[in-house]
GUKENU-952357 format. One line per field, with one value per residue (C-alpha): residue in one letter; z, y, x; residue number from 1. Coordinates in steps of 0.001 Angstrom, whole numbers. Example, Ala and Ser with C-alpha at 12.3 -4.5 7.8 and 13.67 -1.06 7.14 Angstrom:
aa <- [A;S]
w <- [7800;7140]
v <- [-4500;-1060]
u <- [12300;13670]
i <- [1;2]
END
This chain:
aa <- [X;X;X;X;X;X;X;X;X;X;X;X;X;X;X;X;X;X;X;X;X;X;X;X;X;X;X;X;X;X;X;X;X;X;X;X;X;X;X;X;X;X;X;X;X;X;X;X;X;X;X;X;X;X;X;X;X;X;X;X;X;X;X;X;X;X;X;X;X;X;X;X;X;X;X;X;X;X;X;X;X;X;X;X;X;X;X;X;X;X;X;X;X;X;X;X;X;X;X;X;X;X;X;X;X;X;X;X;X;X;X;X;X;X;X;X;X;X;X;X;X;X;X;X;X;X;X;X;X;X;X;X;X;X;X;X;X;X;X;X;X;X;X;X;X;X;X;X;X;X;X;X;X;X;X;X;X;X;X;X;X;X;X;X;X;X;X;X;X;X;X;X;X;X;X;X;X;X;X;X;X;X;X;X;X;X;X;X;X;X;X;X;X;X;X;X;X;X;X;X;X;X;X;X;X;X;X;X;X;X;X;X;X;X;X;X;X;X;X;X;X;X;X;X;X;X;X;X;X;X;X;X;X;X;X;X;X;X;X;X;X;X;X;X;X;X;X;X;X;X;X;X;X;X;X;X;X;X;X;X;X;X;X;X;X;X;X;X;X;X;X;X;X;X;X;X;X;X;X;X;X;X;X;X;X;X;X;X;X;X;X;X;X;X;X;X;X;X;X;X;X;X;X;X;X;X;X;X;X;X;X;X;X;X;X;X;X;X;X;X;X;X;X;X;X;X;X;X;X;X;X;X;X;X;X;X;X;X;X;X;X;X;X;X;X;X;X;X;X]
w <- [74115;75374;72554;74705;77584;75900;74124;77300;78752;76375;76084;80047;79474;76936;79708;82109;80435;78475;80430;77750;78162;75905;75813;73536;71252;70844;70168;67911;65522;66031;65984;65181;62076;61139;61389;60058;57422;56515;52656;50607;52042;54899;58271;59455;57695;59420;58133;56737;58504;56697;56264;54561;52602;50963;50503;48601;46161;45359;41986;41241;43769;44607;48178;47872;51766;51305;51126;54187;56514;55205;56612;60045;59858;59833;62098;64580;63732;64132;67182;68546;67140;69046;66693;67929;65431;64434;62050;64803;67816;66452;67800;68867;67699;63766;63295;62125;62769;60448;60195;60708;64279;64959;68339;69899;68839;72749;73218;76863;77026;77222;76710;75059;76053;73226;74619;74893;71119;70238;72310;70722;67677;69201;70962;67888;66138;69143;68764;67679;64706;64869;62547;62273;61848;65781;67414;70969;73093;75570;78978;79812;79147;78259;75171;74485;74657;72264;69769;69569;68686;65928;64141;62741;61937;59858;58196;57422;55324;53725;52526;51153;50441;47343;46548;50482;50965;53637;55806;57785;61504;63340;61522;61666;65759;66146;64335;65382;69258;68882;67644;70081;73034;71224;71972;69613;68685;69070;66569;64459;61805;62012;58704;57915;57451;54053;51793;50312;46503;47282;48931;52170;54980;57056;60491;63430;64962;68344;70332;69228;70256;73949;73905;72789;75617;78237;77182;77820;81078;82234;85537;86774;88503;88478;85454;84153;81485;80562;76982;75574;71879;69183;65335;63749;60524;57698;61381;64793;66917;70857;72106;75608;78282;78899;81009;79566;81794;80816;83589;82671;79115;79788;81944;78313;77269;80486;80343;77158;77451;80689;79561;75405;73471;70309;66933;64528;61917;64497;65654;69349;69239;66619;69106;69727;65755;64892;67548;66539;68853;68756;69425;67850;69259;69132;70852;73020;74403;75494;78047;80202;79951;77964;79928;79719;78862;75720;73771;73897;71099;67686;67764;71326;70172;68517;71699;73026;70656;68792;69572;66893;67791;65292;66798;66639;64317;64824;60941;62016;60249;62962;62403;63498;66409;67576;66863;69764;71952;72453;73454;75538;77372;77286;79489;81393;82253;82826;85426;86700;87609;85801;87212;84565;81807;81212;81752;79231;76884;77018;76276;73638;71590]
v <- [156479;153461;151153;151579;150171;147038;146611;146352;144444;141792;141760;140964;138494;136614;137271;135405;132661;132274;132719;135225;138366;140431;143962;146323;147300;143580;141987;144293;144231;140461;139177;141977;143064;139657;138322;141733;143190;139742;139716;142219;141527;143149;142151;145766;149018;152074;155415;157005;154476;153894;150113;152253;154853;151610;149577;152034;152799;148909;149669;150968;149411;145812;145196;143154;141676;144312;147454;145478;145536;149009;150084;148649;150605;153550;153067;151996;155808;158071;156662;157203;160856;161378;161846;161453;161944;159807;157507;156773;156508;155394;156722;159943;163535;165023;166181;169697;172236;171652;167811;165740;164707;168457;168553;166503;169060;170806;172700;171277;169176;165663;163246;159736;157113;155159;152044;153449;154000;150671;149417;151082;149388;146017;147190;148512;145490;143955;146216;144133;145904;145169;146045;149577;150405;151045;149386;147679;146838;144419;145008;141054;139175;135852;137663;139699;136157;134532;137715;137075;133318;134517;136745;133274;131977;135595;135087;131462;131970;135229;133213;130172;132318;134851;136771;137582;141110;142014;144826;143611;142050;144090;142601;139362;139162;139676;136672;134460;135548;134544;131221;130385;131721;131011;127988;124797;121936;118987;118002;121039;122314;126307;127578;131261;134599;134625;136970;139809;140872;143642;140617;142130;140456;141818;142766;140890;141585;143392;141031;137394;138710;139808;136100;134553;136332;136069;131943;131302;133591;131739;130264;133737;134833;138468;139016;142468;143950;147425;147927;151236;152170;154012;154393;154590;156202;159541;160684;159358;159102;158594;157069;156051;153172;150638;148008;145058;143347;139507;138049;140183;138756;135199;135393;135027;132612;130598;131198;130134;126855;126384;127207;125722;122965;123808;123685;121703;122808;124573;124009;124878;128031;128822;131414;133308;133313;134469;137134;140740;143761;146633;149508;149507;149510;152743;153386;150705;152288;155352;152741;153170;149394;146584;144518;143242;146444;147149;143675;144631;142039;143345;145009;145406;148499;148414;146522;149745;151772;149576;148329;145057;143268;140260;136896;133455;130899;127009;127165;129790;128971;128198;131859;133750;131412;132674;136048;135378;133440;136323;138984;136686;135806;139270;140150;137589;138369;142373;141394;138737;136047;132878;132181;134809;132970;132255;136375;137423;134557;136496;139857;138813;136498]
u <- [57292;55366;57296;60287;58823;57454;60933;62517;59987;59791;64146;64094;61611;63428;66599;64776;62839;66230;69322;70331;72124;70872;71116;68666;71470;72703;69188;67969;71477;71484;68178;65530;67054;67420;64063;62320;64732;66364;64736;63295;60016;60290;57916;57476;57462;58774;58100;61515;63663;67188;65278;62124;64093;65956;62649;61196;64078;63986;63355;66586;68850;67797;67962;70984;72642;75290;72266;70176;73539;74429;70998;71742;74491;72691;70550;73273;75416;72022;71026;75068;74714;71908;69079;65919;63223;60131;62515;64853;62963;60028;56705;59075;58260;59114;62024;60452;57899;55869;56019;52970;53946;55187;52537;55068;58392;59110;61732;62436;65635;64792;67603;66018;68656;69964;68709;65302;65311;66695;63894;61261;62163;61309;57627;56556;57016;55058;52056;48279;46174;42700;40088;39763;43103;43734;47441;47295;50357;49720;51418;52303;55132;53326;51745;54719;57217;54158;54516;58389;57454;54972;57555;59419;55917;55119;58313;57991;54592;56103;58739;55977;53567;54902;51277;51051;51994;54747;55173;51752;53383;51299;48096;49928;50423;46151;45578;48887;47783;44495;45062;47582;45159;41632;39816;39621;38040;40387;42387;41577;44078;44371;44185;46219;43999;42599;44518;42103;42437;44744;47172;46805;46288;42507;43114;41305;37636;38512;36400;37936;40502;39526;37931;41143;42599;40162;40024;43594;43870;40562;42060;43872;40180;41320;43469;43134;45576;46783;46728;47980;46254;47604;48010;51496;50880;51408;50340;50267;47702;47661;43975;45873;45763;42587;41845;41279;38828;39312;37264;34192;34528;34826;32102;29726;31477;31524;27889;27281;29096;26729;23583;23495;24233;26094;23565;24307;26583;28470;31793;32445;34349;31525;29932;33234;34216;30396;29975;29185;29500;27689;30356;33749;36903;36885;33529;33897;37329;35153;33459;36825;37553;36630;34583;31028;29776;31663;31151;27210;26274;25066;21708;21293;19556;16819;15598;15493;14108;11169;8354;8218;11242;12813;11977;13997;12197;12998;14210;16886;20511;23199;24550;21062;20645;24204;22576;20100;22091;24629;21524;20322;23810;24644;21421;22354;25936;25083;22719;24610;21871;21958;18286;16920;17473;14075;13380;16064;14837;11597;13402;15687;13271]
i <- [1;2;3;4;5;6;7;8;9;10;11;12;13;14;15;16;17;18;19;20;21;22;23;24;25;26;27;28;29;30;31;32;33;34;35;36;37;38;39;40;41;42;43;44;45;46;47;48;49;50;51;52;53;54;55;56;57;58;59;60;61;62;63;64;65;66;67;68;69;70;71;72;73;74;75;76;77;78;79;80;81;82;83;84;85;86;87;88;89;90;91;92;93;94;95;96;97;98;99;100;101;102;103;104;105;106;107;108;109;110;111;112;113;114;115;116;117;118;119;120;121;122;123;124;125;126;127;128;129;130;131;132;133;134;135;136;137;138;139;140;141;142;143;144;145;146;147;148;149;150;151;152;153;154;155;156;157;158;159;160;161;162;163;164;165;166;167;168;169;170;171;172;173;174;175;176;177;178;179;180;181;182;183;184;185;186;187;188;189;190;191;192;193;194;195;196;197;198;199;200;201;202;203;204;205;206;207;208;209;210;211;212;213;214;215;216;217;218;219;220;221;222;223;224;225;226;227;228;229;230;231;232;233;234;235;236;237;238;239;240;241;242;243;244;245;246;247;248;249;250;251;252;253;254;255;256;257;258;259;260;261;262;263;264;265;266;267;268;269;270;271;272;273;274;275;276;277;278;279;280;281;282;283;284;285;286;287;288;289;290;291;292;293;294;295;296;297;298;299;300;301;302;303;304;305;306;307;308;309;310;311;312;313;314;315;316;317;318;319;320;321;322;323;324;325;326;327;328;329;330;331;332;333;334;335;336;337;338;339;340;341;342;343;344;345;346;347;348;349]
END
């Protein structure tokens, strides 16, 4: 499972940038239990884990330092026996036929090394939910190093903030990467997701965070990333690996910066935080990258299918000129000539 590989990735990372010598077994029993499963508000929640199976019996057995270490335990004897289901090796097959991960079940011999399933503990914890429910994990070992960071930060408001509900890192490392990445107005104070009624946290928008991403890798010219997207849940689902094309993203925003002056009542990164797309992730995957293409601004469309199209007015609110101003980049930047400005102003308003 792809976990694995960003477990290990990010472990030699922190090697490197470190001089550590970790090894998969020895982080994850001395420092990935203790910043996820330290409390009993857990960061992560993994299906029928020893760590899951004690969470949700909380009611009758407090989860008291003694129950916590006991689950390490656990976790530490299955993996040395060998078992290999979808608690232990997380993102792995059922353990039975008629499980709801049973398509992966084979009966070809395939040894999982125990290291491999200690890892996959750590790259699922690594993994970015945007809205819509879908799971990227970033092949890169700047935003893999940045995720580690954000775990202490996820635990730190848990701990200060008591109606927040835990269990949410994934949803967590969207907006903690895009605020480290994202651009800002100096001297700005970032202020935490808002916390909906239910005292969830709301995953982020799909395309901040490609411009949060395609801002801070602005001066690698041909940085393209390999994400691989899934969804960890009663069932898991496999959409598979996309480019993530970062230059043909910031291109709009380069454009933008070069071509308008910001209204007023709008901060600077006001165009990123207001943009719209037309697809969905999940649409826009089907593109075969994310690029220019896929962040086609919010009704592109009825350009193309009627005949009285909406018009800017000079009393527009900040938010509808943003409206405009993305069409009109977005012509701009698919036919790559900043000369037709003027044309796509035509189009677009």
């Amino acid at each position: 499972m792809y976990t694995a590989t960003i477990g290990k990735r990010l472990i030699q990372a922190l090697n490197e940038r470190d001089g550590t010598d970790w090894t998969t077994r020895r982080f994850v029993a001395e420092s990935f239990f203790a910043c996820m499963f330290n409390t009993d508000r857990y960061l992560i929640h993994l299906n029928n884990s020893p760590f899951a199976q004690a969470y949700n019996q909380k009611g009758k057995k407090p989860l008291t330092d003694a129950i916590l270490g006991k689950c390490g335990e656990d976790v530490h004897r299955k993996i040395e026996a060998d078992e290999r289901d979808a608690s232990i090796y997380l993102g792995g097959a059922s353990s039975g036929l008629l499980d709801s991960t049973s398509g992966q079940v084979t009966s070809l011999a395939r040894a999982v090394p125990a290291d491999d399933v200690y890892a996959s503990w750590v790259g699922t914890a690594l993994g970015i939910t945007i809205e819509g429910g879908l799971t990227l994990l970033i092949d890169d070992p700047e935003v893999n190093l940045l995720l580690r960071e954000g775990w202490d930060a996820y635990r730190e408001l848990l701990d200060q903030t008591p109606n927040l509900k835990g269990n949410q890192v994934n949803t967590w490392n969207g907006h903690w990467l895009t605020h480290r990445f994202g651009k800002h107005t100096p001297g700005e104070q970032w202020t935490p997701p808002t916390i909906k009624e239910d005292t969830s946290m709301p995953a982020i928008s799909w395309v901040k965070l490609m411009f949060a991403l395609a801002y801070h890798f602005r001066d690698t010219r041909q940085k393209v990333i390999n994400a691989y997207v899934y969804l960890f849940n009663k069932t898991n689902k496999t959409a598979g690996f996309v480019r993530l094309n970062l230059p043909d993203v910031r291109r709009m925003v380069e454009l933008h910066d070069r071509l308008f002056t910001v209204p007023d009542g709008l901060q600077v990164v006001a165009f990123e935080n207001l943009y719209e797309t037309e697809l969905s992730f999940t649409k826009a995957f089907q593109c075969g990258e994310i690029g220019l293409r896929a962040i086609e601004p919010k009704g592109m469309f009825a350009y193309y299918t009627n005949r009285i199209l909406p018009k800017a007015k000079a009393d527009d609110k900040p938010e509808r000129v943003v409206f405009f101003r993305a069409q009109k980049l977005w012509i701009i930047a698919m036919l790559n000539d900043d000369t037709l400005y003027k044309h796509a102003e035509n189009l677009a308003v």
